[in-house]
N, C-alpha and C positions, 0 to 999 in steps of 0.2 A: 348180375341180372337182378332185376325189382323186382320184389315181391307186391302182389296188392295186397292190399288191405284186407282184412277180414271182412269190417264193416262196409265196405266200396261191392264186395263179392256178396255180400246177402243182400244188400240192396238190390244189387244188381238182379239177382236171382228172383227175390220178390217184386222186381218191376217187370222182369218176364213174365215170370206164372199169371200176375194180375194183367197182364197184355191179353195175353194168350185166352183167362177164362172169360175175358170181356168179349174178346173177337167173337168167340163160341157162342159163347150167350146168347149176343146184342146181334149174330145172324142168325141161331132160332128163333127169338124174337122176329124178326124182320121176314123170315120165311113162313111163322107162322099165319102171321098180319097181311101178309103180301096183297089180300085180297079187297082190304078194307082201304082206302084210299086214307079217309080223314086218321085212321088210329098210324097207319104210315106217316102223313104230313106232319103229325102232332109228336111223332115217337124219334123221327128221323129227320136227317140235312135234306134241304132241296132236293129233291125227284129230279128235275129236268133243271140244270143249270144253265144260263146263255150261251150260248154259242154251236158249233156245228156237231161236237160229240155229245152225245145223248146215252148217256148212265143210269143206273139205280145207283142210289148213292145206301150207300150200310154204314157209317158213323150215326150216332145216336147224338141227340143234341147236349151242348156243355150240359142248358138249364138242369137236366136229369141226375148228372151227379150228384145235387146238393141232395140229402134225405129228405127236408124242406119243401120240397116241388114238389107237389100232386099231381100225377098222372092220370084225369079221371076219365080220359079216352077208354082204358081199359080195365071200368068197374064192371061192363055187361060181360070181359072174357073170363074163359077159367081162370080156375087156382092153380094150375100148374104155369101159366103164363106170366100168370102175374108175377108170378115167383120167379120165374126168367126174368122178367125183367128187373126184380127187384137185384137180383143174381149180379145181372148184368151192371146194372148202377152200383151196387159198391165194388165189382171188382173194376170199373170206372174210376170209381173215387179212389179206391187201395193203387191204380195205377199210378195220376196222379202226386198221391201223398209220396209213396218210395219214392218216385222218379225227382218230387223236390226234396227229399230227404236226402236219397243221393246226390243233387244238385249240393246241397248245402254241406255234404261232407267233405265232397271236391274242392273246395272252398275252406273248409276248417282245415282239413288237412294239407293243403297247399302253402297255406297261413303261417299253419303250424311248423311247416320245415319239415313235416314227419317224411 
């Protein structure tokens, strides 16, 4: 029987954890705002997609991962929000990074014959 890899298993684990506090986060966020239409539109994916099933949608948009991108929807909200969603953006980005870091070990290691 195979062993994995040490590095395959941390990654793995840090692409969970950063799953997991993004989910968290980036639906405080979204539950907070619920009530604000424009800071929803601007923070999150389409509200109302085409067609006959009609959603909230809770993914936050890619633009938000880069640090780069100003969110100024959210300069009149508090400071504990803001922080969510700063929260939320890099455990965004850290999901991400591991998930192509793991990508690219699957890949060396494959390579490798290891």
């Amino acid at each position: 029987m195979h062993q994995i890899p040490t590095s395959i298993f941390m990654l793995g684990m840090a692409t969970t954890v950063f799953f997991w506090a993004h989910i968290v986060f980036a639906l405080t966020v979204r539950f907070s705002v619920r009530h604000d239409r424009r800071v929803v539109s601007a923070l999150f994916a389409s509200d109302q997609p085409p067609g006959l099933i009609l959603y909230k949608s809770y993914q936050m948009r890619v633009k938000l991962f880069f640090p780069w991108v100003v969110a100024r929807e959210l300069d009149e909200q508090s400071k504990l929000l803001r922080v969510l969603l700063w929260s939320a953006r890099l455990a965004g980005t850290g999901l991400i990074v591991a998930f192509l870091l793991m990508v690219g070990d699957f890949v060396y290691l494959a390579s490798s014959g290891a």
